[in-house]
Residue frames relative to the residue before (quaternion, step in Angstrom):
aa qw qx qy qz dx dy dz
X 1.0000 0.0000 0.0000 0.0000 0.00 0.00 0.00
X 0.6675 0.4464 -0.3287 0.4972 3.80 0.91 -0.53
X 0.4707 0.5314 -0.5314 0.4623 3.52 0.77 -0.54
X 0.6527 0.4797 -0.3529 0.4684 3.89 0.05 -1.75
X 0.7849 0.4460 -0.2875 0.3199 3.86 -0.05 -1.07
X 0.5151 0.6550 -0.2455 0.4954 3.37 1.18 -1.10
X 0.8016 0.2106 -0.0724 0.5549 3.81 0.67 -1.33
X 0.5659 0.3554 -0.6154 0.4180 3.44 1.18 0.80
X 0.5186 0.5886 -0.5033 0.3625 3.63 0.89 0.39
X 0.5996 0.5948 -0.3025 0.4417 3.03 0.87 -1.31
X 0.5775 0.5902 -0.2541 0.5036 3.99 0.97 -0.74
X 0.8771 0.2421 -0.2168 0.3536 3.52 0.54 -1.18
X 0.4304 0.5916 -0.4672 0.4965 3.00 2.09 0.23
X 0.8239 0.3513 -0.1951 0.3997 3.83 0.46 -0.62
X 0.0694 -0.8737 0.3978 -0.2714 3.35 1.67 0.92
X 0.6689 0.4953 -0.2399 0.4997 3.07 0.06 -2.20
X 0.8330 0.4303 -0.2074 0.2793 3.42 -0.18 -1.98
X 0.5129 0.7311 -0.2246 0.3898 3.27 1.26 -0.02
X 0.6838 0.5145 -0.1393 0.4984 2.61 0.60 -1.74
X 0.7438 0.4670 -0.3170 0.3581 3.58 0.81 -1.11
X 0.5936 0.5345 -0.5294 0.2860 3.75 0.90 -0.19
X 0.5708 -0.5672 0.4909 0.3340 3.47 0.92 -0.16
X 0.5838 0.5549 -0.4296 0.4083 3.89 1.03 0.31
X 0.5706 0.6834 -0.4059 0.2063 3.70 1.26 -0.63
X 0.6148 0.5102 -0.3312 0.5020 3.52 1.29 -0.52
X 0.3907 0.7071 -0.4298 0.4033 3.45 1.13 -0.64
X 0.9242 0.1360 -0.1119 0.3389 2.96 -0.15 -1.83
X 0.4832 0.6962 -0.3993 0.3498 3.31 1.31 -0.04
X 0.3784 0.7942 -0.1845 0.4382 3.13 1.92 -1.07
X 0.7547 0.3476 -0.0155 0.5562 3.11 0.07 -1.95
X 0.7385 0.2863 -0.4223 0.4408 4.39 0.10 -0.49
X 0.2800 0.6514 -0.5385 0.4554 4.03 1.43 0.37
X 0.8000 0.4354 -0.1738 0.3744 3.02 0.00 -2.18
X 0.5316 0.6457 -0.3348 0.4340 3.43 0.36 -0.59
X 0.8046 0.3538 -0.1227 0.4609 3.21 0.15 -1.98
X 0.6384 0.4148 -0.4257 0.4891 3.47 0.88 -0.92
X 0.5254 0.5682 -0.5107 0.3745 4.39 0.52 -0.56
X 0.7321 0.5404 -0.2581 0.3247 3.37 0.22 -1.75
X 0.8471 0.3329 0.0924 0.4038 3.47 1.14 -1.50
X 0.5730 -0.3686 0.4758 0.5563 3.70 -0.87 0.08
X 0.3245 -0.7068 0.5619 0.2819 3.90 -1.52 1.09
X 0.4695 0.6183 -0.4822 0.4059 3.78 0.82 0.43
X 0.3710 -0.6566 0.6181 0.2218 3.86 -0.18 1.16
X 0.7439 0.4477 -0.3666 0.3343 4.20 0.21 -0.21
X 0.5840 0.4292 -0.2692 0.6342 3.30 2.00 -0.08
X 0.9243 0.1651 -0.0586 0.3390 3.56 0.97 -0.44
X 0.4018 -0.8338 0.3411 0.1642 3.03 0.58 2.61
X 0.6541 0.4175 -0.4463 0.4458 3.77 0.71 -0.45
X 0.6583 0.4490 -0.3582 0.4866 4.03 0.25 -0.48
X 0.6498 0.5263 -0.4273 0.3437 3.67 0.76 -1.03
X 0.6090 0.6440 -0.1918 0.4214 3.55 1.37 -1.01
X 0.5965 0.5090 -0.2633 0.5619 3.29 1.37 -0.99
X 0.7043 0.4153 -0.2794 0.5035 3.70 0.49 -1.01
X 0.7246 0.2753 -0.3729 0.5100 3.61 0.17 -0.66
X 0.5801 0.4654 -0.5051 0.4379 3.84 0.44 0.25
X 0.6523 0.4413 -0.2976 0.5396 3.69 0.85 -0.55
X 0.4977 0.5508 -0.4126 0.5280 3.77 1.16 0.03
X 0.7885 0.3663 -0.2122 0.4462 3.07 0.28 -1.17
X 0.6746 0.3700 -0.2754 0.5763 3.91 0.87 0.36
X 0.3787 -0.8357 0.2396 0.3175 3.25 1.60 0.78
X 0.0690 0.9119 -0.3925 0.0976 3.36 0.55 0.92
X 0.1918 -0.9305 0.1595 0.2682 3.36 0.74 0.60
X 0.5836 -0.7310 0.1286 0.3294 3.43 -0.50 1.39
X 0.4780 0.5588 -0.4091 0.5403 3.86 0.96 0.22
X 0.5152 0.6641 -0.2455 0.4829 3.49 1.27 -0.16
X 0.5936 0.4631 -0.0521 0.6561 3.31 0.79 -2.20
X 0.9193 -0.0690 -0.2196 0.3192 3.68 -0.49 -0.32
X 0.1711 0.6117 -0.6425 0.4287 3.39 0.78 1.51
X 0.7016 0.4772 -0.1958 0.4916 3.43 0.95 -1.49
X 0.5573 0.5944 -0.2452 0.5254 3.57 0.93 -0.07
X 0.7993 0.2432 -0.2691 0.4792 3.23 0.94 -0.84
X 0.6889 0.5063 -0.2967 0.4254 3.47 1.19 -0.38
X 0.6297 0.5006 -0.4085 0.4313 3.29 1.29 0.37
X 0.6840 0.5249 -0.2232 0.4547 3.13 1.21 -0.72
X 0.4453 -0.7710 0.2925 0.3488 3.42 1.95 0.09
X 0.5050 0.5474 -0.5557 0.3694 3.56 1.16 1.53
X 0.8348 0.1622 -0.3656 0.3783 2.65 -1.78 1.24
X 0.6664 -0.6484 0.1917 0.3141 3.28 -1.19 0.57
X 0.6587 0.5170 -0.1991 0.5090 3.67 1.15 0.39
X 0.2760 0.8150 -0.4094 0.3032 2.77 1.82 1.44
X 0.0560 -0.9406 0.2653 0.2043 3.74 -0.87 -0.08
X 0.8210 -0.4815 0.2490 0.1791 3.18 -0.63 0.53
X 0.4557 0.7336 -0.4918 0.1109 3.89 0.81 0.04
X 0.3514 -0.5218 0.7211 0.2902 3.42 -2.43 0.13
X 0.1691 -0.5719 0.7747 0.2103 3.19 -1.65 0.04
X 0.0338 -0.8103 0.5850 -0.0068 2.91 -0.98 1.64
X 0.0938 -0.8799 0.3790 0.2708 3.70 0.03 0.62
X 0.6624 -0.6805 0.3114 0.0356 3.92 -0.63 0.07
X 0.5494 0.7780 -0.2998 -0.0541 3.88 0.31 0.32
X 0.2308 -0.8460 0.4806 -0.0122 3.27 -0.43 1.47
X 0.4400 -0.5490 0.6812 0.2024 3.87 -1.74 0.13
X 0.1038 0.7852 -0.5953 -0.1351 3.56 -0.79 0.88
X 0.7687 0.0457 0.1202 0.6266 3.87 -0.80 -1.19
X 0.8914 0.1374 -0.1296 0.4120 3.22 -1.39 0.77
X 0.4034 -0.6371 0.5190 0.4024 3.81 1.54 -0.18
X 0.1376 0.6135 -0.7031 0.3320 3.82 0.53 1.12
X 0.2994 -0.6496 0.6322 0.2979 3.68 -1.74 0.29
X 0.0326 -0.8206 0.5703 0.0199 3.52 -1.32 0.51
X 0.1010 0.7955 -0.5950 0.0547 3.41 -0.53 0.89
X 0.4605 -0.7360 0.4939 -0.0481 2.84 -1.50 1.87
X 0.0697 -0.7913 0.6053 0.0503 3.59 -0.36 0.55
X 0.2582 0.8199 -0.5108 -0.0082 3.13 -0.98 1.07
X 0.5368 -0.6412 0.4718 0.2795 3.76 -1.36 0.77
X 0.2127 0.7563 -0.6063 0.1233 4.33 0.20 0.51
X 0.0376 -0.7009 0.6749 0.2278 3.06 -1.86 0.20
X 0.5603 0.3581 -0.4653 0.5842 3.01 1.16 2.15
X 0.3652 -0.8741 0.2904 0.1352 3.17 -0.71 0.96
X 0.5856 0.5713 -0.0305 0.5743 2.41 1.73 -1.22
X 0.6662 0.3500 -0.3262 0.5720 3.48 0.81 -0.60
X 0.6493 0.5083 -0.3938 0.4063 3.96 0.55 -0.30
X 0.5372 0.6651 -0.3212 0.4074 3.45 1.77 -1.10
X 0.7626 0.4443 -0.1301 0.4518 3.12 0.70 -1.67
X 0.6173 0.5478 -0.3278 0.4599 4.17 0.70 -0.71
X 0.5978 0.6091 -0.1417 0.5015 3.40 1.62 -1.42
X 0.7794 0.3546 -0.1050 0.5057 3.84 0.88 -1.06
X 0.5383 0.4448 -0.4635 0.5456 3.78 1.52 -0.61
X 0.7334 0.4118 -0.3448 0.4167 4.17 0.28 -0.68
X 0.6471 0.4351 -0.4708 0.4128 3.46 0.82 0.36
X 0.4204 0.7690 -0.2977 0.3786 3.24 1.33 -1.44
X 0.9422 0.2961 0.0003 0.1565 3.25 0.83 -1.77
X 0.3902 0.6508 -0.1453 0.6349 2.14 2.48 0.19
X 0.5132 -0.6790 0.3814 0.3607 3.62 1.60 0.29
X 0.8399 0.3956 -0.3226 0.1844 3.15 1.54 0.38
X 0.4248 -0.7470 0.3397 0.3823 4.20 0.38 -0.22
X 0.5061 -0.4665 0.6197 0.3772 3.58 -1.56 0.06
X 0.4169 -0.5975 0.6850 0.0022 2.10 -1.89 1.20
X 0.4211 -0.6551 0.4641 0.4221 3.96 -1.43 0.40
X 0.6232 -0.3658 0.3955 0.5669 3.79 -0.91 -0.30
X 0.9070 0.1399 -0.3336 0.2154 2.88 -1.46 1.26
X 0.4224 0.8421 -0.2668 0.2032 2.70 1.88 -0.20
X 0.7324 0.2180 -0.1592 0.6251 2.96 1.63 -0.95
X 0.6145 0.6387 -0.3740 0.2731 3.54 0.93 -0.59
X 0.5164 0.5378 -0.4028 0.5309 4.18 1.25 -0.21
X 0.5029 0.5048 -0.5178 0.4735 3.66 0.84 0.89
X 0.8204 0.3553 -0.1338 0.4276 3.30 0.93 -1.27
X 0.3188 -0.6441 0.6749 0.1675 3.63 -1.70 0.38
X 0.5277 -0.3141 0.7220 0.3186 3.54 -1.64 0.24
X 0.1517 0.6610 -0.7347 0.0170 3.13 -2.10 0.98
X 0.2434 -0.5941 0.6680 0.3762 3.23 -1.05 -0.57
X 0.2312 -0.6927 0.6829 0.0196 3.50 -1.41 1.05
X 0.2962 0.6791 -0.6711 -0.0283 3.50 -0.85 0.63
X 0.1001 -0.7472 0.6519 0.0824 3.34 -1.27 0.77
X 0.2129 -0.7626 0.6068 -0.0699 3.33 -1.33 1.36
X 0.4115 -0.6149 0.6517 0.1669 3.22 -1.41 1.36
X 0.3090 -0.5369 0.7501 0.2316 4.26 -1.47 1.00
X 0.1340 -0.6042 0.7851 -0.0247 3.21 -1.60 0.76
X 0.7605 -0.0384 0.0817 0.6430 3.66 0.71 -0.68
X 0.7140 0.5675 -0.3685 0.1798 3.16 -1.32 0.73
X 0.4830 -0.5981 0.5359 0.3490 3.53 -0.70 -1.01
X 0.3762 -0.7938 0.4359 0.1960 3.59 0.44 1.90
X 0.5972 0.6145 -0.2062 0.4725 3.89 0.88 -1.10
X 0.8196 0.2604 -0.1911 0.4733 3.30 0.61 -1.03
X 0.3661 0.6920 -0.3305 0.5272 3.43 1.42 0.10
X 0.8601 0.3407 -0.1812 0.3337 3.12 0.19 -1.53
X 0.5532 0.6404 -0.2511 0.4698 2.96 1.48 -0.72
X 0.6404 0.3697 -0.3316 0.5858 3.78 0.93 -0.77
X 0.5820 0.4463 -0.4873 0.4739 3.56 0.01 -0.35
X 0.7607 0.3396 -0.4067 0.3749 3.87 0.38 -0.93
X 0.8083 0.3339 -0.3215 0.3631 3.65 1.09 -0.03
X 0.4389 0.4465 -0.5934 0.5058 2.83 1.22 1.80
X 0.8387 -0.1961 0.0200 0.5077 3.23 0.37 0.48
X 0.5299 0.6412 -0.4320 0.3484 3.95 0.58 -1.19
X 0.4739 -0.6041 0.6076 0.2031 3.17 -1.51 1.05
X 0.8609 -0.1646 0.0755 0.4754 3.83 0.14 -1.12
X 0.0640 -0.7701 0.5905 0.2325 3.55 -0.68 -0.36
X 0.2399 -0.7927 0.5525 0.0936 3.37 -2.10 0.03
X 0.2708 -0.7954 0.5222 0.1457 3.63 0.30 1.26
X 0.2184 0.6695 -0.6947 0.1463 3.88 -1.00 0.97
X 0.6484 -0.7409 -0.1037 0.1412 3.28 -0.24 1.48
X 0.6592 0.2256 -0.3488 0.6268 3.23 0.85 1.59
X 0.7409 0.3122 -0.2668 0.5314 3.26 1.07 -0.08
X 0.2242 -0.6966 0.6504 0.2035 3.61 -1.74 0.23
X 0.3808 -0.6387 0.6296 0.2249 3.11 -0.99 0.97
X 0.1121 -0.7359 0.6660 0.0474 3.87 -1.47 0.34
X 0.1298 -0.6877 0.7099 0.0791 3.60 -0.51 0.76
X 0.0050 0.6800 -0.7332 0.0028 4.21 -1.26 0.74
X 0.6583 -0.5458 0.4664 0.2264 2.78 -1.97 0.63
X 0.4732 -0.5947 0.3526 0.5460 3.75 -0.04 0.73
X 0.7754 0.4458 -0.3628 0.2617 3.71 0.32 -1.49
X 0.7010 0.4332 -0.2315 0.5170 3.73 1.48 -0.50
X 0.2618 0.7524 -0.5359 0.2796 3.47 1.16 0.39
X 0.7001 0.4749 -0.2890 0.4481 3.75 0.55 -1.25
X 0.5244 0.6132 -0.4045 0.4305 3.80 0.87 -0.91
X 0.7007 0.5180 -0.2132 0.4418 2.97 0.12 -2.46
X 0.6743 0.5579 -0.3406 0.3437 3.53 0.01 -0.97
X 0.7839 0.3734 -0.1842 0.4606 3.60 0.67 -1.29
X 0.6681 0.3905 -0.3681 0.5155 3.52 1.40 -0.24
X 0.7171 0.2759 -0.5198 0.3736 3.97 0.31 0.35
X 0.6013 0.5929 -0.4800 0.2380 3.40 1.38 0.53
X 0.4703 0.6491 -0.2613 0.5378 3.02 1.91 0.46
X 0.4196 0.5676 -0.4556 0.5424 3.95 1.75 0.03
X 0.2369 -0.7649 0.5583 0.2172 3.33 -1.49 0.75
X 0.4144 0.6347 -0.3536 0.5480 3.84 -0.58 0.73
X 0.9256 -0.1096 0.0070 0.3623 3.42 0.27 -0.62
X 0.6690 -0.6402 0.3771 0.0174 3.05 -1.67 0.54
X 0.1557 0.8595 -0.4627 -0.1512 3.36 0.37 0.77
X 0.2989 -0.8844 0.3578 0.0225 3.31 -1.29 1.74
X 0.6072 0.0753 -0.0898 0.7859 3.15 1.62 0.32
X 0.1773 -0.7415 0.6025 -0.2363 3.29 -1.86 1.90
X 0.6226 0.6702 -0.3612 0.1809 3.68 0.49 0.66
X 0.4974 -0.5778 0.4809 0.4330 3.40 -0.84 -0.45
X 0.3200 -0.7009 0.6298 -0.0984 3.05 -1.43 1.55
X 0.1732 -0.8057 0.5363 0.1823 3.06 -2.13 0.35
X 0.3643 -0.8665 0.3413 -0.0024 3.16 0.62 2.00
X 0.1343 -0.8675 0.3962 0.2690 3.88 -0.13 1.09
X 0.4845 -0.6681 0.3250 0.4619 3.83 -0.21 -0.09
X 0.6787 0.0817 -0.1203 0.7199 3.49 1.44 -0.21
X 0.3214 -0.6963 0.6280 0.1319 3.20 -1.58 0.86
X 0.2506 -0.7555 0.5742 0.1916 3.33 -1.44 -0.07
X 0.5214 -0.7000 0.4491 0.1910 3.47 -0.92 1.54
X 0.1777 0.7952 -0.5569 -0.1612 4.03 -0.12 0.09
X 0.5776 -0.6483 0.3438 0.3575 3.44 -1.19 -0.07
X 0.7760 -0.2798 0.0511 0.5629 3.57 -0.73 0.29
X 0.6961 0.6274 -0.2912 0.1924 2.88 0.50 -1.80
X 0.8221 0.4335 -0.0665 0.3631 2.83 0.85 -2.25
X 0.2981 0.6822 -0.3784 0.5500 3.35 2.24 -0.57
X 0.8249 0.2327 -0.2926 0.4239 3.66 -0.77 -1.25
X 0.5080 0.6395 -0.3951 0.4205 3.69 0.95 -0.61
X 0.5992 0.6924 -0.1911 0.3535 3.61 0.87 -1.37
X 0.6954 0.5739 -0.0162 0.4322 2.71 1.09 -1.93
X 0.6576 0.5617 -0.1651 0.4741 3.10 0.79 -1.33
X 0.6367 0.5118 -0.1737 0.5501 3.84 1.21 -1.40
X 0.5610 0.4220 -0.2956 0.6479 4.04 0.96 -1.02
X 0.6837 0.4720 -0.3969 0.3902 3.80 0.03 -0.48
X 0.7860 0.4561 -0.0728 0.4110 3.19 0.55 -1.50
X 0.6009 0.3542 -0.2444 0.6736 3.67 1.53 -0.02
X 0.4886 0.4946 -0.4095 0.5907 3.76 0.81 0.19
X 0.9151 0.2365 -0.1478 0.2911 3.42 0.57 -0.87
X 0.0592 0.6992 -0.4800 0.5265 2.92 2.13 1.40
X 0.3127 -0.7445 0.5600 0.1855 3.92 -1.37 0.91
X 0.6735 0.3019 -0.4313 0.5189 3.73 1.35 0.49
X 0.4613 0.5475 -0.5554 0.4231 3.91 0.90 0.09
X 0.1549 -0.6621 0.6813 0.2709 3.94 -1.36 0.63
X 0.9423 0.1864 0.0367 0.2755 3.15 1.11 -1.35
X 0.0591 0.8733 -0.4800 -0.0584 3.44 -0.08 0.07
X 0.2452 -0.7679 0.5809 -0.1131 3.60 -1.47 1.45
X 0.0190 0.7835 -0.6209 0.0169 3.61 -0.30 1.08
X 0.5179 -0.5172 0.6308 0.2576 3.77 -1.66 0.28
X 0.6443 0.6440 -0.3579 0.2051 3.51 0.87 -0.12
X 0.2618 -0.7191 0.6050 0.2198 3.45 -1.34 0.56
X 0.3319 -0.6488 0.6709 0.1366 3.67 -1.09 1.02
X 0.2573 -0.5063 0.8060 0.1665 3.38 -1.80 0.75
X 0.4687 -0.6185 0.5133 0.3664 3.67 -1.47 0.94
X 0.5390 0.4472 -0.6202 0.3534 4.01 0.23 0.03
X 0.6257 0.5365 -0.4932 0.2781 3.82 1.13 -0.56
X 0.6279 0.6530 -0.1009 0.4112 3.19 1.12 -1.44
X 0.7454 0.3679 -0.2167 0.5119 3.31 1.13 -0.46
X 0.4853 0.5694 -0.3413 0.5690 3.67 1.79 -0.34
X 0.7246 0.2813 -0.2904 0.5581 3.86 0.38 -1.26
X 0.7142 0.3126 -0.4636 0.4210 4.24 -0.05 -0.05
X 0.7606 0.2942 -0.3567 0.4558 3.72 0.93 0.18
């Protein structure tokens, strides 16, 4: 669980730098389409798209955007498209597991872009399951305090339902159960004070692994560089970072 938290800081610290390559709408783009294929294209009928859109809200995506992506997933008009979710599992630095989730409407080119950044990182694929029978489905919401008492927050949220949380300073991390993720969600958007700034579904491992610096900043570097692939949405490691790692790969 700290590995996952650790690199959702590390994420909101490097936000900014994101945003500027000019891929965030991309992929926000593409987890629309998706959700709107799989499901009903009305985000109030379909908790996995509603999440996708109000996450692209909240990174100001702009709404002629959001329901372009809506219509081309859901296969209106004539400039729909076409995606797979392909998901990934692979061994990197230090034999940490990692699994990649991506949204392509190439396989082969996602196969091969996916395997040269591991390759090169010293590390290999992995078959199915190899690494995934570590991990679970969650729901992740993290929330910015605007008013209140972060502690006592977190603590009501966990006795409505939340499994754990993590206080890092203004925000609270929340880990949910996948099946109460939608509940949980609609009751802390109903807490006054705060802000919730990121909503999705995760793959949480049940045990983590500590690595050393090296392979830590090395890690980092590999989770960075497959994030910044234009068919990968996601990516999930078992790893634990030491801050000299975490502070070497964000500086």
């Amino acid at each position: 669980m700290s590995g996952h938290s650790k690199w959702s800081t590390i994420k909101h610290k490097k936000g900014a730098a994101d945003a500027k390559r000019g891929q965030l709408f991309t992929k926000l783009s593409r987890e629309i389409m998706i959700a709107a294929k799989q499901g009903d294209p009305n985000p109030d009928l379909n908790f996995r798209l509603r999440l996708a859109v109000d996450n692209a809200k909240s990174l100001n995506m702009p709404k002629d955007n959001i329901e372009r992506a809506i219509s081309k997933g859901s296969g209106v008009g004539s400039d729909s498209v076409t995606l797979e979710e392909i998901t990934y599992e692979a061994y990197g630095p230090g034999g940490i597991g990692l699994i990649i989730q991506t949204l392509t409407d190439n396989k082969n080119r996602t196969a091969a872009e996916v395997r040269s950044q591991i390759t090169r990182s010293g590390g290999n694929l992995a078959g199915t399951g190899s690494v995934s029978w570590n991990f679970e489905q969650k729901g992740i919401i993290n929330i910015s305090v605007k008013n209140g008492n972060q502690e006592e927050i977190a603590l009501e949220i966990v006795d409505n339902g939340a499994e754990d949380f993590e206080i890092a300073d203004n925000n609270i991390h929340i880990t949910v159960a996948y099946e109460n993720f939608s509940e949980i969600k609609s009751n802390i958007e109903t807490i006054k004070g705060i802000e919730i700034t990121e909503a999705d579904l995760a793959l949480v491992p049940n045990s983590t692994t500590m690595l050393n610096d090296k392979d830590g900043t090395q890690t980092l570097k590999l989770i960075d560089s497959l994030e910044e692939l234009d068919d990968v949405s996601k990516v999930f490691s078992n790893a634990d970072f030491s801050d000299k790692s975490i502070n070497d790969f964000a500086n």
